[in-house]
Backbone as a chain_set.jsonl record, in Angstrom:
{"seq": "XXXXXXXXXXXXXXXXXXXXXXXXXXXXXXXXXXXXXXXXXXXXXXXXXXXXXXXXXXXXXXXXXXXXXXXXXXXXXXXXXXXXXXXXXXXXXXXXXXXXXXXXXXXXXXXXXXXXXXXXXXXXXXXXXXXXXXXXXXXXXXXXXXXXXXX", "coords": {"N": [[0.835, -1.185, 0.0], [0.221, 2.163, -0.758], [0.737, 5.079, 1.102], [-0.97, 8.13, 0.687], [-0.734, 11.653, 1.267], [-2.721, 14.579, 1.614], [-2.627, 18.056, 1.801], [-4.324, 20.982, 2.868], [-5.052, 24.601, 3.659], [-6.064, 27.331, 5.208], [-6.918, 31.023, 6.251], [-8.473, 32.269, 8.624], [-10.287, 35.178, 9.783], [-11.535, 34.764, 12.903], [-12.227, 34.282, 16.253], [-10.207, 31.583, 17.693], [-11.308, 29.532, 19.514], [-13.903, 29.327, 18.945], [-13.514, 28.811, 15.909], [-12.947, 26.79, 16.536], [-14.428, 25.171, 17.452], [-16.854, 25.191, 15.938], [-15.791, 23.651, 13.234], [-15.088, 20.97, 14.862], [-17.441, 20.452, 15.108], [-19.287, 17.76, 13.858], [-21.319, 17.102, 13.124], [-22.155, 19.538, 11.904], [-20.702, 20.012, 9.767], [-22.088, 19.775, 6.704], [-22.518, 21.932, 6.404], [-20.641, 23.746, 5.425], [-19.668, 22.113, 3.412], [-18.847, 21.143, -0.068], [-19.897, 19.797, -1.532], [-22.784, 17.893, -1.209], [-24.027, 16.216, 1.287], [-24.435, 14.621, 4.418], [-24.51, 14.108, 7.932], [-25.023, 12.222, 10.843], [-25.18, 11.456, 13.987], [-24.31, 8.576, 15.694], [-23.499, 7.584, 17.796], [-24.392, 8.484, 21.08], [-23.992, 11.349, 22.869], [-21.5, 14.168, 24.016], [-19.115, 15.504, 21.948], [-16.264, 13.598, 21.199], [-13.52, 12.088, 21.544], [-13.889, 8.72, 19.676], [-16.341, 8.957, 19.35], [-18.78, 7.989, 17.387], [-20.251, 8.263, 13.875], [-22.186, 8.727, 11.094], [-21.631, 9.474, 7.818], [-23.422, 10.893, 4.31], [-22.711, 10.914, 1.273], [-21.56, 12.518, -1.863], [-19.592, 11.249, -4.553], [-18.059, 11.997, -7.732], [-19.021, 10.007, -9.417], [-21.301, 8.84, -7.553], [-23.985, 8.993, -5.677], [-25.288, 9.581, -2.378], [-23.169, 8.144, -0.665], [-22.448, 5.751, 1.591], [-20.694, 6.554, 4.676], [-18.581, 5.344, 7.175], [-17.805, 6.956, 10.569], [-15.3, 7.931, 12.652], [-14.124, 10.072, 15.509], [-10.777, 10.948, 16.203], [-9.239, 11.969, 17.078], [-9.373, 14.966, 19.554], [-8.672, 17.859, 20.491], [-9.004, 20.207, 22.109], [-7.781, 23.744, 21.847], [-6.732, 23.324, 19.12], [-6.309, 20.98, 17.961], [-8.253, 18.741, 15.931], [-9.3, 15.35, 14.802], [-10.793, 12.885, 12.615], [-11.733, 9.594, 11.31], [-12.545, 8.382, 8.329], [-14.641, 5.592, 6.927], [-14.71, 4.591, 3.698], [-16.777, 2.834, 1.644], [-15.155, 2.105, -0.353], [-12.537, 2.118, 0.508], [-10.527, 1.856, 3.68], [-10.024, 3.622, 6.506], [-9.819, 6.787, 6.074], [-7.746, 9.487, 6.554], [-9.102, 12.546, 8.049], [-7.333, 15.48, 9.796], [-7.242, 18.478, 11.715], [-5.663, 21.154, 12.077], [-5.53, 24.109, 14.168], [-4.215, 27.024, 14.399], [-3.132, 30.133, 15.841], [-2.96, 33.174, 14.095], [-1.765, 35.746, 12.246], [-3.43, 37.468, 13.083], [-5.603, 36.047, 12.918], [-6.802, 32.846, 12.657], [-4.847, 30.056, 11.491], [-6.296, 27.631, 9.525], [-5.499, 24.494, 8.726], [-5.67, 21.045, 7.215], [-5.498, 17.946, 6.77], [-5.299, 15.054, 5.115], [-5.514, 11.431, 4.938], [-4.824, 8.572, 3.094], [-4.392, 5.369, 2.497], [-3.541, 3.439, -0.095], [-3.743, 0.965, -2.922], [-0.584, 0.704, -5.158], [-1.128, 1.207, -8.019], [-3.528, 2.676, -8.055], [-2.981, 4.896, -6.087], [-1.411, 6.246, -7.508], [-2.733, 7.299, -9.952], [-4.654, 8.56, -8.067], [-3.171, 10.677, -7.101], [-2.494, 11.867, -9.345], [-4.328, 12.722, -10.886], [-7.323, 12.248, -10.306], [-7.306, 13.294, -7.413], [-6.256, 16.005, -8.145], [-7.928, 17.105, -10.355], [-10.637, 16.752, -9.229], [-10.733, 16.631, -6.481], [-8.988, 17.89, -4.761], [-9.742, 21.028, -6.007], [-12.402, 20.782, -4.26], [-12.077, 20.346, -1.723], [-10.65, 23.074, -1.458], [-12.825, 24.591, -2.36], [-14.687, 24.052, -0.498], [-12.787, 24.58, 2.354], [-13.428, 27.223, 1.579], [-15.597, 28.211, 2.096], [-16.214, 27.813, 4.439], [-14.51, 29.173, 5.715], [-15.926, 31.786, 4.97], [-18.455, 31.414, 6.038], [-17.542, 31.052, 8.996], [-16.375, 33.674, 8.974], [-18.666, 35.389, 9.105], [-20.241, 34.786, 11.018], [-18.824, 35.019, 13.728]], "CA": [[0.0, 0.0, 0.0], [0.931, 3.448, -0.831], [0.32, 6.056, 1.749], [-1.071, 9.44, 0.201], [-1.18, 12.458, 2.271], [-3.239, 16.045, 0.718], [-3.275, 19.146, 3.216], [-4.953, 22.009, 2.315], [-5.277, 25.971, 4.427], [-7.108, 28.562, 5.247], [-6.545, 31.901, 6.96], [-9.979, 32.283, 8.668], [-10.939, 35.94, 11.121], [-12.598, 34.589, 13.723], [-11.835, 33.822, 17.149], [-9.822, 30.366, 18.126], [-12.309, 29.067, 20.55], [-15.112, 29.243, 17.451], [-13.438, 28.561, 14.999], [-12.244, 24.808, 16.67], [-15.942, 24.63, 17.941], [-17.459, 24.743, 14.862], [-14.836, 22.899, 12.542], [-15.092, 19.739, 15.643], [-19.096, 19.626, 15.397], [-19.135, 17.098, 12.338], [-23.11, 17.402, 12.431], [-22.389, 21.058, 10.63], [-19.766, 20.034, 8.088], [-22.937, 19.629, 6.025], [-23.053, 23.88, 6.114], [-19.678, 23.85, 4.284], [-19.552, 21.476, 2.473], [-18.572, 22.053, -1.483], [-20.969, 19.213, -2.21], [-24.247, 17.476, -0.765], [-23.361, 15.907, 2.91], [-26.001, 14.294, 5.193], [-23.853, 13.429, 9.233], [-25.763, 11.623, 11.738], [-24.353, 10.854, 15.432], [-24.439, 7.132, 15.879], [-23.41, 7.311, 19.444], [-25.061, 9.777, 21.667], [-23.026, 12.263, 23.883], [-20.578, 15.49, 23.393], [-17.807, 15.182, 20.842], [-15.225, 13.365, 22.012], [-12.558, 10.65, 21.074], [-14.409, 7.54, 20.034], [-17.795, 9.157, 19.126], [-19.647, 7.596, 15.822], [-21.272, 8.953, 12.734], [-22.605, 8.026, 9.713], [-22.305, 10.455, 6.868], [-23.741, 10.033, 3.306], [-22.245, 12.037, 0.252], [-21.36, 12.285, -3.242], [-18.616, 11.388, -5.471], [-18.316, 12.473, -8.9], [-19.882, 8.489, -9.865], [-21.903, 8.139, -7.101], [-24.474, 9.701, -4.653], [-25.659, 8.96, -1.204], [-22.129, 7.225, -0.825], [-22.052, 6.414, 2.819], [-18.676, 6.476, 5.181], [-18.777, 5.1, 8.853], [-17.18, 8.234, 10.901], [-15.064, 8.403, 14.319], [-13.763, 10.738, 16.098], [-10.074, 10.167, 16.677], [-8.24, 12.942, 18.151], [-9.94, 16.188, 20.152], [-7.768, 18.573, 21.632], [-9.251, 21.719, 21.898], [-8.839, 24.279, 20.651], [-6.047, 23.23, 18.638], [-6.514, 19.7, 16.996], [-9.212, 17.526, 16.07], [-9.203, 14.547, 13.728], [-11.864, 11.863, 12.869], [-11.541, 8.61, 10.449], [-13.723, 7.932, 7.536], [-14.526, 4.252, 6.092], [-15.305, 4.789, 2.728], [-17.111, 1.425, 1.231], [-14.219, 1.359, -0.882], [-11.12, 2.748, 1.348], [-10.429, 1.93, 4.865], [-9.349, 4.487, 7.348], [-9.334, 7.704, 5.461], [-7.979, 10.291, 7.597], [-8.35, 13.767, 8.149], [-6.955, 16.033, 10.704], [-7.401, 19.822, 11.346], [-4.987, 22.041, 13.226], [-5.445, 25.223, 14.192], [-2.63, 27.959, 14.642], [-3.546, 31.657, 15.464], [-1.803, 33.676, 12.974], [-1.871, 37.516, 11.928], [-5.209, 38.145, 13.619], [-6.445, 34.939, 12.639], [-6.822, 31.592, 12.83], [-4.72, 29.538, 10.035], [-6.787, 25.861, 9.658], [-4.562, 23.278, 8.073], [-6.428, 19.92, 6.824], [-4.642, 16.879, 6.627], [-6.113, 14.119, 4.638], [-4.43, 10.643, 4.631], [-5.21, 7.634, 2.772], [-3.706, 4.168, 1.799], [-4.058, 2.737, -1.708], [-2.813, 0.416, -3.881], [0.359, 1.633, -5.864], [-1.053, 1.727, -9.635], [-4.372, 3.318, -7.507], [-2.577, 5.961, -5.597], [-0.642, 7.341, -8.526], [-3.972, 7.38, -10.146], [-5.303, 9.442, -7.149], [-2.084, 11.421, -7.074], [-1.86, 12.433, -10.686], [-5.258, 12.764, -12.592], [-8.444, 12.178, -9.55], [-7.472, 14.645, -6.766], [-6.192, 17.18, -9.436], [-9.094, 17.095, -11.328], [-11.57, 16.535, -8.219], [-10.72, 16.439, -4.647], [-8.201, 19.509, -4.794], [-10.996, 21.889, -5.893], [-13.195, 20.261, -3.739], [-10.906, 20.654, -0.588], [-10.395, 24.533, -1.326], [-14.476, 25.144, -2.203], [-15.272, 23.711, 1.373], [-12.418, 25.775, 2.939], [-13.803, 28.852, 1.539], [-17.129, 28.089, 2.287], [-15.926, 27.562, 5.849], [-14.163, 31.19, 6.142], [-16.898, 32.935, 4.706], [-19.373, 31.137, 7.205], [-17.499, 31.806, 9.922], [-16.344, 35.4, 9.001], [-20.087, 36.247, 8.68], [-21.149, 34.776, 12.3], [-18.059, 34.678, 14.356]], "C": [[0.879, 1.247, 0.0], [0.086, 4.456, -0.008], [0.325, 7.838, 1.153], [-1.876, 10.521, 0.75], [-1.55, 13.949, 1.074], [-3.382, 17.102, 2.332], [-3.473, 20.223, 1.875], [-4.911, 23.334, 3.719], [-5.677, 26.627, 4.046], [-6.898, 29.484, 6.508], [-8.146, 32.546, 7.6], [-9.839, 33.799, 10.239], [-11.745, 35.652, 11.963], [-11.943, 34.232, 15.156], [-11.32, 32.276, 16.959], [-11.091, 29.654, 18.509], [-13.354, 28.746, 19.059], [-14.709, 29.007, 16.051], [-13.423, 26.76, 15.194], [-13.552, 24.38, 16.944], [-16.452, 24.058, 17.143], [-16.846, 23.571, 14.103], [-15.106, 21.125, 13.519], [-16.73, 19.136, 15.621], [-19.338, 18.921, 13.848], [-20.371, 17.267, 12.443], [-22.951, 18.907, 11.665], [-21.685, 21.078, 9.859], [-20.472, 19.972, 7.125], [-22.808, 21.038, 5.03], [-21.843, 24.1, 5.425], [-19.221, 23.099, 3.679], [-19.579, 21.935, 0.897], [-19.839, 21.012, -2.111], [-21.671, 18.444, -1.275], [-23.179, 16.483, 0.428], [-24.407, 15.503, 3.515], [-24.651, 14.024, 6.275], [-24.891, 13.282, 10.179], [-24.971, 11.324, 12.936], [-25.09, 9.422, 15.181], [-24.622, 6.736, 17.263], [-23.817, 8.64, 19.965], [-23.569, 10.348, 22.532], [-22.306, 13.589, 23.372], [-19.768, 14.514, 22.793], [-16.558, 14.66, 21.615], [-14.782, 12.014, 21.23], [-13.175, 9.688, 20.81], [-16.239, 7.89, 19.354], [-17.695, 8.303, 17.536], [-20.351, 8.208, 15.007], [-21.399, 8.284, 11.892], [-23.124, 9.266, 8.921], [-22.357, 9.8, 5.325], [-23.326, 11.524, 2.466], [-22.018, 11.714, -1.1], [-19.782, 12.451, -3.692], [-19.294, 11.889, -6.573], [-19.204, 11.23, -9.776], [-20.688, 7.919, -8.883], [-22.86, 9.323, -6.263], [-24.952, 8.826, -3.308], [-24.709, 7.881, -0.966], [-22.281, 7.261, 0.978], [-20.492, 6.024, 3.561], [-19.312, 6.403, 6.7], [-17.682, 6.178, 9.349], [-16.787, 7.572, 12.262], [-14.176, 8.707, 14.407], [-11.842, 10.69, 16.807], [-9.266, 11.37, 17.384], [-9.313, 14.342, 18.378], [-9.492, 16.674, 21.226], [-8.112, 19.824, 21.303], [-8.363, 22.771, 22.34], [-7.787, 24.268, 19.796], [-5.786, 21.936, 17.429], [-7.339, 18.806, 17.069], [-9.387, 16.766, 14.696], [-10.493, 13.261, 13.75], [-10.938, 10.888, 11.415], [-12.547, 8.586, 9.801], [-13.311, 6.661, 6.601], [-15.281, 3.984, 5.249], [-15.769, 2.969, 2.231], [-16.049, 0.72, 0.495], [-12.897, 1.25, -0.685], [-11.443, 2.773, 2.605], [-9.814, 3.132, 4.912], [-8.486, 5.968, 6.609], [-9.051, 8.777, 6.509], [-7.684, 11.65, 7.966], [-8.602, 14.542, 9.778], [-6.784, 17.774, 10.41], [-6.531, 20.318, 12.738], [-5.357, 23.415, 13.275], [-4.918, 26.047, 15.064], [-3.519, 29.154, 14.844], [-2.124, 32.45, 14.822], [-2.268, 35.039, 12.386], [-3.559, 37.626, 11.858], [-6.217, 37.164, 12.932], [-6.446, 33.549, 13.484], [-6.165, 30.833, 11.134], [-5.588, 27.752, 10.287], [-6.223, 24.956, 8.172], [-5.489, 21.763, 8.429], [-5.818, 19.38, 6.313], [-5.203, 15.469, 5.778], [-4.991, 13.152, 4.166], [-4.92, 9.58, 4.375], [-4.386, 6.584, 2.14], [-4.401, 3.531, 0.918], [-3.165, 2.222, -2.29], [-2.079, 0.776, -4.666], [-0.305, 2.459, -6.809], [-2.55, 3.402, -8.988], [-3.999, 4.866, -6.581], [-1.994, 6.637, -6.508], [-1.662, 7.92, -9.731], [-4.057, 9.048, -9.524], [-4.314, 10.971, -7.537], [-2.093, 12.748, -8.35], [-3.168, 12.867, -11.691], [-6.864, 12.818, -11.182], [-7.985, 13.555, -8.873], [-7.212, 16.082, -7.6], [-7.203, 17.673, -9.938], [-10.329, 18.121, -10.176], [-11.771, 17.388, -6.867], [-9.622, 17.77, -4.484], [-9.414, 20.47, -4.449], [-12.055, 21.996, -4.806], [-13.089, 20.476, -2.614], [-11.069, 22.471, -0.639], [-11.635, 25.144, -1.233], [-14.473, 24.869, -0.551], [-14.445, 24.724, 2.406], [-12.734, 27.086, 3.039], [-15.128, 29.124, 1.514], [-17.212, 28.131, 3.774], [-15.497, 29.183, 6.841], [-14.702, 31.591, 5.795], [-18.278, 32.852, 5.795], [-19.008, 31.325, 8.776], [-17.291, 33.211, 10.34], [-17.383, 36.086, 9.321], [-20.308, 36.086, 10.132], [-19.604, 34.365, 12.883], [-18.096, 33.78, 15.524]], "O": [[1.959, 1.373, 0.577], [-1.082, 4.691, -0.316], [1.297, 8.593, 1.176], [-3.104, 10.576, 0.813], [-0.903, 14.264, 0.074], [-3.951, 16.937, 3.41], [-3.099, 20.309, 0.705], [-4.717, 22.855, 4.836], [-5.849, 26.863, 2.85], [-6.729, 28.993, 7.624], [-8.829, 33.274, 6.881], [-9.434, 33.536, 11.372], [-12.825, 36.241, 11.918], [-10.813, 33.777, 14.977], [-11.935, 31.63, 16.11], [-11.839, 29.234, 17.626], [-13.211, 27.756, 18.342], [-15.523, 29.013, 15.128], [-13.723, 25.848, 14.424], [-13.842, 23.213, 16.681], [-16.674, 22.847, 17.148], [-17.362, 22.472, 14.305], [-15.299, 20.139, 12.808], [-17.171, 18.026, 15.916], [-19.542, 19.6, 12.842], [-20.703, 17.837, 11.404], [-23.792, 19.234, 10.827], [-21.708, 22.006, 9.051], [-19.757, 20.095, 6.131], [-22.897, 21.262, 3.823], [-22.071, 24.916, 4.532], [-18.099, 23.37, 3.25], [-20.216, 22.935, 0.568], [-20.598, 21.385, -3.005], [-20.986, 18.286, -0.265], [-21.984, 16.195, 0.353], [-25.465, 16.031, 3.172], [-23.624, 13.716, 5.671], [-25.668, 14.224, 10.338], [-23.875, 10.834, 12.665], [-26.166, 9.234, 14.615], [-25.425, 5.971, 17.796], [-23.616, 9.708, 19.387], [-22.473, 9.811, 22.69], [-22.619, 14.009, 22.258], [-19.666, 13.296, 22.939], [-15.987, 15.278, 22.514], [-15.435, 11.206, 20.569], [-13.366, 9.181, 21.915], [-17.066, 7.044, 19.015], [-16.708, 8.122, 16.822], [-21.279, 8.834, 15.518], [-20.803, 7.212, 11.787], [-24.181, 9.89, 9.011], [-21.779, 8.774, 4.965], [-23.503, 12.698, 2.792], [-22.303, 10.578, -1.48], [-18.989, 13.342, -3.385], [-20.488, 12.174, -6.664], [-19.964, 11.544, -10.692], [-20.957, 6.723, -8.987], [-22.453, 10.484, -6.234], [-24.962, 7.596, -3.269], [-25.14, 6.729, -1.004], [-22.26, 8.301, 1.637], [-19.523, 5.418, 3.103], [-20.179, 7.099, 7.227], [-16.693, 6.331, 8.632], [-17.551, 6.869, 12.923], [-13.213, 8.206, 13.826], [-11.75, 10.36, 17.989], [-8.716, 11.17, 18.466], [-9.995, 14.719, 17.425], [-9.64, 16.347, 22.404], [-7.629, 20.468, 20.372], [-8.142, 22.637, 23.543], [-7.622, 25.433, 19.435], [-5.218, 22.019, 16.34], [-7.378, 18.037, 18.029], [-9.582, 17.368, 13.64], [-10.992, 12.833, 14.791], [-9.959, 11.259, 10.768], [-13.611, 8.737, 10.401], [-12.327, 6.52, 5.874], [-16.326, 3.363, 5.439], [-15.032, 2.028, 2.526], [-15.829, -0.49, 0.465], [-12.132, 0.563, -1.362], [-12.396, 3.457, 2.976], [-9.24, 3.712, 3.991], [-7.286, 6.233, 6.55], [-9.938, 9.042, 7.321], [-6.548, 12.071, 8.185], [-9.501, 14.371, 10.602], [-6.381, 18.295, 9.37], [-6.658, 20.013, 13.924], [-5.511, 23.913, 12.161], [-5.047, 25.942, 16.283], [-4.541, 29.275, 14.17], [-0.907, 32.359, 14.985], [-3.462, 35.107, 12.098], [-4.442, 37.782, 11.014], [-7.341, 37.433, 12.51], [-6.149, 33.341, 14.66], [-6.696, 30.957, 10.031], [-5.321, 26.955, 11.187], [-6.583, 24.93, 6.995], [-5.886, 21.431, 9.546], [-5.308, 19.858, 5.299], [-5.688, 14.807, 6.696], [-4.013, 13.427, 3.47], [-5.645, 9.187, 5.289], [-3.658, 6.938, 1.213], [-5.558, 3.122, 1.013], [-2.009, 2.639, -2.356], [-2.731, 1.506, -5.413], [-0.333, 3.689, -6.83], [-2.537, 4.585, -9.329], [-4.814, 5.787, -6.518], [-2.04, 7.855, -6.331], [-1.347, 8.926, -10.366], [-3.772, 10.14, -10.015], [-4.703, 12.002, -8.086], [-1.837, 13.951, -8.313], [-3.096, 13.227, -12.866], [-7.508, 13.839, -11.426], [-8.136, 14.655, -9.406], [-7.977, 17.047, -7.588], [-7.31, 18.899, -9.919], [-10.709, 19.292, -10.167], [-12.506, 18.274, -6.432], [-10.057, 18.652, -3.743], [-9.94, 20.719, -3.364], [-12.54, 23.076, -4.467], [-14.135, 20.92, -2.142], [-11.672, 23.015, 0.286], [-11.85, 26.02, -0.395], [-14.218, 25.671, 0.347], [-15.038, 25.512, 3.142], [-12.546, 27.893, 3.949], [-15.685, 30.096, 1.004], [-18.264, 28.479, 4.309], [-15.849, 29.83, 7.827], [-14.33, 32.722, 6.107], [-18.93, 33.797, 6.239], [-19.825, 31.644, 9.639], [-17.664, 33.822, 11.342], [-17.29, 37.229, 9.767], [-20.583, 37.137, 10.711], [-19.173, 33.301, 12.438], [-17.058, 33.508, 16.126]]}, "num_chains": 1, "name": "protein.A"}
């Protein structure tokens, strides 16, 4: 397996505290999302290490794709990461840091997935390019404009 890591940033005005709030409540990744999103809690309680979801979304060949969700790192107000198990990719995984930085907040998104060689150079060279790039930066800037507006 070939391990292929994508980060992406964003320089977002808003307080720390609210920016990690929001960004950690996966029931509202829906609201920035670049494309269609449904998240459900699985397991009841606050956000925390271990919690469950079940969100349903779209690829470019599919809709209502769903991905079993949890929660794997939450360290407020600085890092929180979850796992997603796509039907056709274990343990996709992204991670969000956030830095304060010239009267901001910078949020760095980590996305890490293992795939078969010919399949990762694939991903690498011609899918995320195309796709998941764009896709990555819409949602970021869908993210700083939603929180800019309501801090």
């Amino acid at each position: 397996m070939t391990t292929v890591v994508r980060s992406h940033q964003i320089l977002i005005h808003a307080p720390l505290q609210s920016v990690f709030d929001y960004v950690s409540d996966l029931a509202r990744h829906p609201e920035w999302s670049s494309g269609q999103l449904r998240i459900e809690a699985v397991t009841p309680g606050p956000i925390a290490v271990g919690r469950e979801y079940v969100s349903r979304g779209e690829l470019v060949w599919q809709k209502d794709r769903p991905n079993r969700v949890r929660i794997t790192e939450y360290e407020p107000p600085h890092r929180f990461g979850f796992v997603a198990d796509d039907p056709a990719i274990e343990n996709i995984s992204h991670v969000f840091t956030f830095t304060e930085q010239k009267g901001g907040v910078l949020v760095e998104r980590t996305m890490r997935l293992s795939l078969h060689p010919i399949v990762a150079f694939f991903f690498r060279f011609l899918t995320y390019p195309l796709v998941g790039s764009r896709a990555m930066d819409s949602s970021l800037a869908l993210l700083k404009e939603k929180l800019e507006q309501n801090p």
